[in-house]
Structures are given as structure tokens and as C-alpha cells.
N, CA, C and O atoms as a Tinker XYZ file with bonds, in Angstrom:
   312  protein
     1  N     15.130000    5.468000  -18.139000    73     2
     2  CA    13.731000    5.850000  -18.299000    64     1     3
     3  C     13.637000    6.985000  -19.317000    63     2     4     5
     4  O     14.500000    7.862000  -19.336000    81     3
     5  N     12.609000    6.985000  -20.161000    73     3     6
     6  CA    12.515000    7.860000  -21.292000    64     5     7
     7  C     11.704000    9.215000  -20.376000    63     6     8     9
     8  O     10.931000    9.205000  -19.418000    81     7
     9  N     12.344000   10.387000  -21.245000    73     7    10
    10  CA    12.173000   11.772000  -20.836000    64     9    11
    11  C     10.338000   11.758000  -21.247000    63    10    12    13
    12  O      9.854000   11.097000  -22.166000    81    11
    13  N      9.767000   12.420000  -20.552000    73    11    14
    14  CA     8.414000   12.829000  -20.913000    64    13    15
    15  C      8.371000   13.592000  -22.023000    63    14    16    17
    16  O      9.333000   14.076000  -22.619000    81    15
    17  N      6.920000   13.710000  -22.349000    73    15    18
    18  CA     6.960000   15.331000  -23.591000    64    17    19
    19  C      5.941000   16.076000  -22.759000    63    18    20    21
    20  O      5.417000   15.610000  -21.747000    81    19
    21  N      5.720000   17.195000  -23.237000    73    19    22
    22  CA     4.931000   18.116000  -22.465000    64    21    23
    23  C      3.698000   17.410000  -22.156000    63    22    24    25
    24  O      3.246000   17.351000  -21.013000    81    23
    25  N      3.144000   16.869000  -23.185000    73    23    26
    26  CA     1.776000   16.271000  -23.492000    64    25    27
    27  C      1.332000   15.137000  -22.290000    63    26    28    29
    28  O      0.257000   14.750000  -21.831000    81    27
    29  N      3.092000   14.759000  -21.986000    73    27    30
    30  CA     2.678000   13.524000  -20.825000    64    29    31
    31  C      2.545000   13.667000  -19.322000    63    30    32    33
    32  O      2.177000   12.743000  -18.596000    81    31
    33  N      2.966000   15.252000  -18.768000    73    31    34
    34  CA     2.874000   15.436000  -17.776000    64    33    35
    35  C      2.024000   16.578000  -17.147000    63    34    36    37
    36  O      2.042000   17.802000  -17.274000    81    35
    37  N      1.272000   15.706000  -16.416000    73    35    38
    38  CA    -0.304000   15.724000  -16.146000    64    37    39
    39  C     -0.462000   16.319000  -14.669000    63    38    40    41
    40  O     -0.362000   15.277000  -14.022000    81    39
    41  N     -0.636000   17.282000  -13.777000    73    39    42
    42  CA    -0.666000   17.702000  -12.657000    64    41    43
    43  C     -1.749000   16.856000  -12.018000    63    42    44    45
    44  O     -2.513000   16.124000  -12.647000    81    43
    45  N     -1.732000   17.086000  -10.290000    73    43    46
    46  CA    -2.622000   16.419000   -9.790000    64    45    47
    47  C     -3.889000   17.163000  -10.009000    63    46    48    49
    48  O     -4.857000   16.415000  -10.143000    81    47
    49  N     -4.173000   18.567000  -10.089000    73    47    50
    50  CA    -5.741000   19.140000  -10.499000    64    49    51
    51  C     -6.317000   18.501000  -12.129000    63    50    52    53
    52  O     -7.509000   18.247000  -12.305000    81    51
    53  N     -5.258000   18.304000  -13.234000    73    51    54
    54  CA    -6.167000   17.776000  -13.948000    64    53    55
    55  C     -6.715000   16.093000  -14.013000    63    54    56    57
    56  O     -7.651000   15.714000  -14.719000    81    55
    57  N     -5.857000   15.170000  -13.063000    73    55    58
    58  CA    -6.177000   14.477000  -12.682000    64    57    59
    59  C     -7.772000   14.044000  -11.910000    63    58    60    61
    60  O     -8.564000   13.109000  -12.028000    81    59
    61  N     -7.692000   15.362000  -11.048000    73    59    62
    62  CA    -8.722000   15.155000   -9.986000    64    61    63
    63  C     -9.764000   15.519000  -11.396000    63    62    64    65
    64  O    -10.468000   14.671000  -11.944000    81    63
    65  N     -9.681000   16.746000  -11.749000    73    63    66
    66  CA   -11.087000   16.938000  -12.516000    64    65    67
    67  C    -11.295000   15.874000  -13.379000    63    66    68    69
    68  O    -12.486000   15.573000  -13.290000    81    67
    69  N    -10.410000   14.763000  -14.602000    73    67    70
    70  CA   -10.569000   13.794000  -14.799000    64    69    71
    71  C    -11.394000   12.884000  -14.151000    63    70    72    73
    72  O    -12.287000   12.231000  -14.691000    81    71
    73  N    -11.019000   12.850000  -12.781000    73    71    74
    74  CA   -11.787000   11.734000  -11.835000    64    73    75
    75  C    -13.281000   12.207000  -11.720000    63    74    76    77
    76  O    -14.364000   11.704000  -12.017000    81    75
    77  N    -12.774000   13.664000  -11.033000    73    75    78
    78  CA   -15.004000   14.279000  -11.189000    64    77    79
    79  C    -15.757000   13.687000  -12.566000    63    78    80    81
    80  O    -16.983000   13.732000  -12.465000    81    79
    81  N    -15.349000   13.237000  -13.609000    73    79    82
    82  CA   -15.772000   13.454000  -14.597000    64    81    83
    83  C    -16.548000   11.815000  -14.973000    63    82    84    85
    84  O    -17.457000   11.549000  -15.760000    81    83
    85  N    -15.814000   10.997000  -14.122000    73    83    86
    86  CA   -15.915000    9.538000  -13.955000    64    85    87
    87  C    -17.562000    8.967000  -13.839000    63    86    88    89
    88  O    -18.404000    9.840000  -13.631000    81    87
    89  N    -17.850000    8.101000  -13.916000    73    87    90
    90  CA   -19.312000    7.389000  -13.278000    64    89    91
    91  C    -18.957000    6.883000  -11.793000    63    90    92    93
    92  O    -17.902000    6.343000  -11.461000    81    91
    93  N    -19.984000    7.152000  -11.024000    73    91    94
    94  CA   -19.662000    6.253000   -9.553000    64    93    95
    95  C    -18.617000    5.358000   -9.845000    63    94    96    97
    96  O    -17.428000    5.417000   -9.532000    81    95
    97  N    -19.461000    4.228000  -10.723000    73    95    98
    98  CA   -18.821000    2.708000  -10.445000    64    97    99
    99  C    -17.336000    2.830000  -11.251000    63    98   100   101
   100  O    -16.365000    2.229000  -10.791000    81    99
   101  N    -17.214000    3.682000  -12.537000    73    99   102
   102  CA   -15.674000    3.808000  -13.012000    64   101   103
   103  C    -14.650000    4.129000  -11.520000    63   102   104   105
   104  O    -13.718000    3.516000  -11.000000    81   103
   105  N    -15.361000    5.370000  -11.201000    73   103   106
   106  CA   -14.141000    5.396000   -9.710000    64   105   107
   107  C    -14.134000    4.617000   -9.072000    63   106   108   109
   108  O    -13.012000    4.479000   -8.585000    81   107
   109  N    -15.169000    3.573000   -8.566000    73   107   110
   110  CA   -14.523000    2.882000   -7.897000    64   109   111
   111  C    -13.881000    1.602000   -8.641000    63   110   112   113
   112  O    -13.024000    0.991000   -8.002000    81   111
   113  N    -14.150000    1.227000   -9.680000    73   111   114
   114  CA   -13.227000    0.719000  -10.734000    64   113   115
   115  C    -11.548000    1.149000  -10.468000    63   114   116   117
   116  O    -10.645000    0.335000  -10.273000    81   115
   117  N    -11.411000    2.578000  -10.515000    73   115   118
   118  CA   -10.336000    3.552000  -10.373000    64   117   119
   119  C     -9.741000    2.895000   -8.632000    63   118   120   121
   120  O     -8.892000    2.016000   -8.485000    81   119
   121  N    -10.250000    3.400000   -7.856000    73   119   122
   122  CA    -9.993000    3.271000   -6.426000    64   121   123
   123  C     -9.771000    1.445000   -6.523000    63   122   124   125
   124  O     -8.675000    1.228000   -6.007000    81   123
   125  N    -10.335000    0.251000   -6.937000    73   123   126
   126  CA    -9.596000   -0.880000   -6.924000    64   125   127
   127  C     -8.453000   -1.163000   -7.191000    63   126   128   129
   128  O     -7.584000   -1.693000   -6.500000    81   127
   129  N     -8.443000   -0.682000   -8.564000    73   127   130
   130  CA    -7.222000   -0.914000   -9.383000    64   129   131
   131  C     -6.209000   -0.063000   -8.623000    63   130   132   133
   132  O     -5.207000   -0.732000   -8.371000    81   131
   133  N     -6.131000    1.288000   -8.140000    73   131   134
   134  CA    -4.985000    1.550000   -7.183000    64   133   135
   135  C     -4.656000    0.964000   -6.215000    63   134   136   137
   136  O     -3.466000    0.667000   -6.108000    81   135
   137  N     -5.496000    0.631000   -5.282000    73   135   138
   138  CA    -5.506000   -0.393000   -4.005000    64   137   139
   139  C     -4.676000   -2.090000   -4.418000    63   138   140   141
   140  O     -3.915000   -2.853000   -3.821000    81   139
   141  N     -5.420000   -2.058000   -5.883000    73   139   142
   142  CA    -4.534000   -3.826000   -6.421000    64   141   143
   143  C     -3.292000   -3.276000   -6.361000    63   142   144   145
   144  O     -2.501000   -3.820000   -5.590000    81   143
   145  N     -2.868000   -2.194000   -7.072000    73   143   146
   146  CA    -1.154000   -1.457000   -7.448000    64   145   147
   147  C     -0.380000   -1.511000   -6.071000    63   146   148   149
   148  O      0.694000   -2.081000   -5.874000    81   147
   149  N     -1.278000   -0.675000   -4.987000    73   147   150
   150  CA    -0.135000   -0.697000   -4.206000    64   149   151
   151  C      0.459000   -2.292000   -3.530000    63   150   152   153
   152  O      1.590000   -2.689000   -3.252000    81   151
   153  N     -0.833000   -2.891000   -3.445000    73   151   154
   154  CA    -0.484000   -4.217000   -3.001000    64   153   155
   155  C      0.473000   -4.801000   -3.227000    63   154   156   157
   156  O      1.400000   -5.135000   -2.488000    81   155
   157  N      0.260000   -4.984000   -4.477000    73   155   158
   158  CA     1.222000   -5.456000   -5.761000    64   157   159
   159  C      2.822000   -4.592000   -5.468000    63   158   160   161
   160  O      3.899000   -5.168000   -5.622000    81   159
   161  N      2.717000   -3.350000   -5.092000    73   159   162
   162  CA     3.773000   -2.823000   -4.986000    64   161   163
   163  C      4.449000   -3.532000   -3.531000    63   162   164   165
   164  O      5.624000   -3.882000   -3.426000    81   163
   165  N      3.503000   -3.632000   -2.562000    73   163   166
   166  CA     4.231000   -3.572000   -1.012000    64   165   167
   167  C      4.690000   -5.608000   -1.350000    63   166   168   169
   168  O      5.806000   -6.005000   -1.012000    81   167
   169  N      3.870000   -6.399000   -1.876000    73   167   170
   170  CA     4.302000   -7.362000   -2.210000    64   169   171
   171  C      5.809000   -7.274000   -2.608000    63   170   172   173
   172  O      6.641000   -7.307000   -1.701000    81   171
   173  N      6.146000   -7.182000   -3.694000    73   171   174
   174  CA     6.756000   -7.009000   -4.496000    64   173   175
   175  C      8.256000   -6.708000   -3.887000    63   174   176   177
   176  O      9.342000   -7.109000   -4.303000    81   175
   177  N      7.859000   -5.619000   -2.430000    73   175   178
   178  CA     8.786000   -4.820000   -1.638000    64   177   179
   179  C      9.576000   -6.413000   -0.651000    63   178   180   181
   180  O     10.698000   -6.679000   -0.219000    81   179
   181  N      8.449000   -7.005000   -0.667000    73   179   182
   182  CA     8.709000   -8.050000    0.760000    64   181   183
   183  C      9.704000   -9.224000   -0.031000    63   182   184   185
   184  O     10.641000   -9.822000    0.497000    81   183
   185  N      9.241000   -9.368000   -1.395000    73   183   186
   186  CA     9.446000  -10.370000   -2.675000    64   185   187
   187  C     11.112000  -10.285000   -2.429000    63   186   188   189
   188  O     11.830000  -11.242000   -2.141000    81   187
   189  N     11.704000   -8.334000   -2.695000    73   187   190
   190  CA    12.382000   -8.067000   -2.903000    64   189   191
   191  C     13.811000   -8.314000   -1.575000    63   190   192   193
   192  O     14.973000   -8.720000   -1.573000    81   191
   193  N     12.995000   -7.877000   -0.772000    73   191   194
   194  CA    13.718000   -8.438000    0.651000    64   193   195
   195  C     14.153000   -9.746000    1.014000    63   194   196   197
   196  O     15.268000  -10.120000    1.374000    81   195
   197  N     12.784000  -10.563000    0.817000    73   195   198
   198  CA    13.542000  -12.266000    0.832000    64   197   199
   199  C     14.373000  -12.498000    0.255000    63   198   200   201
   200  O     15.204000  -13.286000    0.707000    81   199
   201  N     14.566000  -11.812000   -1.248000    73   199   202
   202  CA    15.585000  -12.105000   -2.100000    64   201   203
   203  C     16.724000  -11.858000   -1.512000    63   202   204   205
   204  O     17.654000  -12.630000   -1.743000    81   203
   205  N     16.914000  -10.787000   -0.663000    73   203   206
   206  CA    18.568000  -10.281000   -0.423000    64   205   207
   207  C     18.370000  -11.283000    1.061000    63   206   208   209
   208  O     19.280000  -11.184000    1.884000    81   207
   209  N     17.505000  -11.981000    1.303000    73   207   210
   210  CA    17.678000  -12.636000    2.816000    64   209   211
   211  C     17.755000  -11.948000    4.014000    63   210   212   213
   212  O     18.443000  -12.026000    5.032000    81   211
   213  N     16.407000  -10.905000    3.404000    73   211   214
   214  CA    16.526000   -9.770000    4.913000    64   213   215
   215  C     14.711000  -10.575000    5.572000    63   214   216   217
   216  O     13.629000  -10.070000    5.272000    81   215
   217  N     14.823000  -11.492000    6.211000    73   215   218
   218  CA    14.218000  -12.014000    6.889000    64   217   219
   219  C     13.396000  -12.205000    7.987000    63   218   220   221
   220  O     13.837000  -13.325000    8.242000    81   219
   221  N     12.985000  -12.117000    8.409000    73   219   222
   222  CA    12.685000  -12.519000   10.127000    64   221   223
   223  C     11.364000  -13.466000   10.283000    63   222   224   225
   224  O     10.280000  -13.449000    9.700000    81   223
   225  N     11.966000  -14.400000   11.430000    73   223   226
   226  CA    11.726000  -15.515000   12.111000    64   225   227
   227  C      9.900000  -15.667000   12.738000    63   226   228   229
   228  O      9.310000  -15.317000   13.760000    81   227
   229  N      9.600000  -16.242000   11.718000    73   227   230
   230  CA     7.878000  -15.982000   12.172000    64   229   231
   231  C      7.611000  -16.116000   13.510000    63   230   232   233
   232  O      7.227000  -15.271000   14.319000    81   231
   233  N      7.935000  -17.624000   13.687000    73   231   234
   234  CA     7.516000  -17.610000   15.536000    64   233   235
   235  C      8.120000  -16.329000   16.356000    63   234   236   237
   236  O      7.470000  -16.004000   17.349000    81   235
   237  N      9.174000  -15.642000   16.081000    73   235   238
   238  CA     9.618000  -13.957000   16.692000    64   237   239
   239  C      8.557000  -13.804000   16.520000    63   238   240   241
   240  O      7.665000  -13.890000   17.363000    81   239
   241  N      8.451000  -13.544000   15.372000    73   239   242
   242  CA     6.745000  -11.956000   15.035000    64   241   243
   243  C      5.577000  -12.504000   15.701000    63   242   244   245
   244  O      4.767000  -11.767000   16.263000    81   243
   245  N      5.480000  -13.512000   15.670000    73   243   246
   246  CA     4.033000  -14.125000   16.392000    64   245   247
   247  C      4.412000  -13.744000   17.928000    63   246   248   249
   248  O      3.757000  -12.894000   18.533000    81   247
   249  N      5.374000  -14.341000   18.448000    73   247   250
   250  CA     5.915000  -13.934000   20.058000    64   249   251
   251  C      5.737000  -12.488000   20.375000    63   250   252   253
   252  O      5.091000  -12.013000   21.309000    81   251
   253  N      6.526000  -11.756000   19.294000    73   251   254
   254  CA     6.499000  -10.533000   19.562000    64   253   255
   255  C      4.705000   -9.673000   19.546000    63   254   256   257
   256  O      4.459000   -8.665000   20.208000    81   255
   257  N      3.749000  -10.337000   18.701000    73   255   258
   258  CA     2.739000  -10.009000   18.558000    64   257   259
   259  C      1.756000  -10.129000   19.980000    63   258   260   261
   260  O      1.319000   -9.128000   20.547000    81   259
   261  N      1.567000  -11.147000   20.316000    73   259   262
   262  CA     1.562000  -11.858000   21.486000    64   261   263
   263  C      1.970000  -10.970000   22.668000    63   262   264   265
   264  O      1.096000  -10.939000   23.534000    81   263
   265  N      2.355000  -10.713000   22.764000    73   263   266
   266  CA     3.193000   -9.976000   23.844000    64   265   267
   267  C      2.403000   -8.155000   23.315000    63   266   268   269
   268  O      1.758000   -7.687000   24.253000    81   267
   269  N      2.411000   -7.611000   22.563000    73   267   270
   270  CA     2.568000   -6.118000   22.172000    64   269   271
   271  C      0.698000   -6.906000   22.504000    63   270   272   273
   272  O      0.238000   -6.361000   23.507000    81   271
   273  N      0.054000   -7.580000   22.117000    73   271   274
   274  CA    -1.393000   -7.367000   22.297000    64   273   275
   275  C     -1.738000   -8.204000   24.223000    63   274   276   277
   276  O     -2.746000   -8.149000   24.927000    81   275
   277  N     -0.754000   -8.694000   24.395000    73   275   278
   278  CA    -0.869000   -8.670000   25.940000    64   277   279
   279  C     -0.806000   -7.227000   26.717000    63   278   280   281
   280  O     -1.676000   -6.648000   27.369000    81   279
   281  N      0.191000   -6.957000   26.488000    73   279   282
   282  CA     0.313000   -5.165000   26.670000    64   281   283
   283  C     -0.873000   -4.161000   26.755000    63   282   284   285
   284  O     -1.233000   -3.391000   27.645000    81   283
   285  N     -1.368000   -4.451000   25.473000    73   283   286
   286  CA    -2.587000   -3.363000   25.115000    64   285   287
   287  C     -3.377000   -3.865000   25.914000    63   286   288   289
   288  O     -3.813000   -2.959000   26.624000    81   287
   289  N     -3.967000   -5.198000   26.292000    73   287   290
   290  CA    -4.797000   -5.333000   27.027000    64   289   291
   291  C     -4.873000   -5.260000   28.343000    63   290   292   293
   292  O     -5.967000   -5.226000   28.906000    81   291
   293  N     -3.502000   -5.219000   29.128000    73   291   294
   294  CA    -3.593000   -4.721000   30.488000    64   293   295
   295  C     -3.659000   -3.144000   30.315000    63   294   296   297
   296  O     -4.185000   -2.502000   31.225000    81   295
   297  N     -3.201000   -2.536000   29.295000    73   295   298
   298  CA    -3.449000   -0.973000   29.422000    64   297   299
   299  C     -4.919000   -0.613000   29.961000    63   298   300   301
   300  O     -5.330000    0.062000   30.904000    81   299
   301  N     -5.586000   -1.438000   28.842000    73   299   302
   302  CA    -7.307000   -1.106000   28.676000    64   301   303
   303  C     -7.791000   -1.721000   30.036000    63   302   304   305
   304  O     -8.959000   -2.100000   29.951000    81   303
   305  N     -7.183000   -1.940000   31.345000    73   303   306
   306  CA    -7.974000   -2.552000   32.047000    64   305   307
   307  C     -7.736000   -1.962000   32.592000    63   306   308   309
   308  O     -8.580000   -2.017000   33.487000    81   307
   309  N     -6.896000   -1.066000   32.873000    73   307   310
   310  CA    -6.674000    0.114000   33.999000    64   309   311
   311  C     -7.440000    1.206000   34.420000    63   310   312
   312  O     -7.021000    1.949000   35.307000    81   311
């Protein structure tokens, strides 16, 4: 990865005042496009996992789901 220059590293306050500086709809323009990134990132994470064959067994997770929301619901009846 290439070294920054001074010019490229940007603190989070001039960031934020950047953002004050925005129109409503640009930020939330702003706030999509991060929300697409991380997606894209946590995707990407899961992408990366199948690849090495770190897996697990859907009907587990559904069973296991099943069960953890059986749970919660006898809690709430108590």
C-alpha cells in the first residue's frame, strides 16, 4: 500500500465539518453509499469464508434459530 502525503490524511473533525457542509439529500446520498460499503464489506467477509470452507449447515442455523426463539418466548411468558 502506498504511503500517504500530508495532503491525504484527513482527521475525523474535518470530515465531520465536511459533512455539516453537505445538502440534506447529499448526506443521505453519503449515509447510503456507506451502508452499500459495509454490506459489500460483510459480504465479501462470508464470500471469503466459503472460500476457505469455513461453513455451517443451514438446517443447524435454522434448528438452532428455532430453538433460541422458542426460548425467548417462554421467557416473555413468565
Amino acid at each position: 500500500m502506498a504511503q500517504r502525503t500530508p495532503e491525504e490524511n484527513v482527521t475525523l473533525d474535518q470530515v465531520v465539518k465536511l459533512v455539516d457542509r453537505l445538502t440534506a439529500e447529499d448526506r443521505e446520498q453519503l449515509l447510503d453509499r456507506l451502508k452499500m460499503e459495509k454490506l459489500r464489506r460483510s459480504i465479501q467477509i462470508g464470500i471469503d469464508q466459503a472460500d476457505k470452507g469455513q461453513v455451517v449447515d443451514g438446517d443447524q442455523v435454522f434448528k438452532q434459530m428455532r430453538e433460541r426463539n422458542a426460548a425467548f418466548k417462554r421467557k416473555g411468558n413468565q
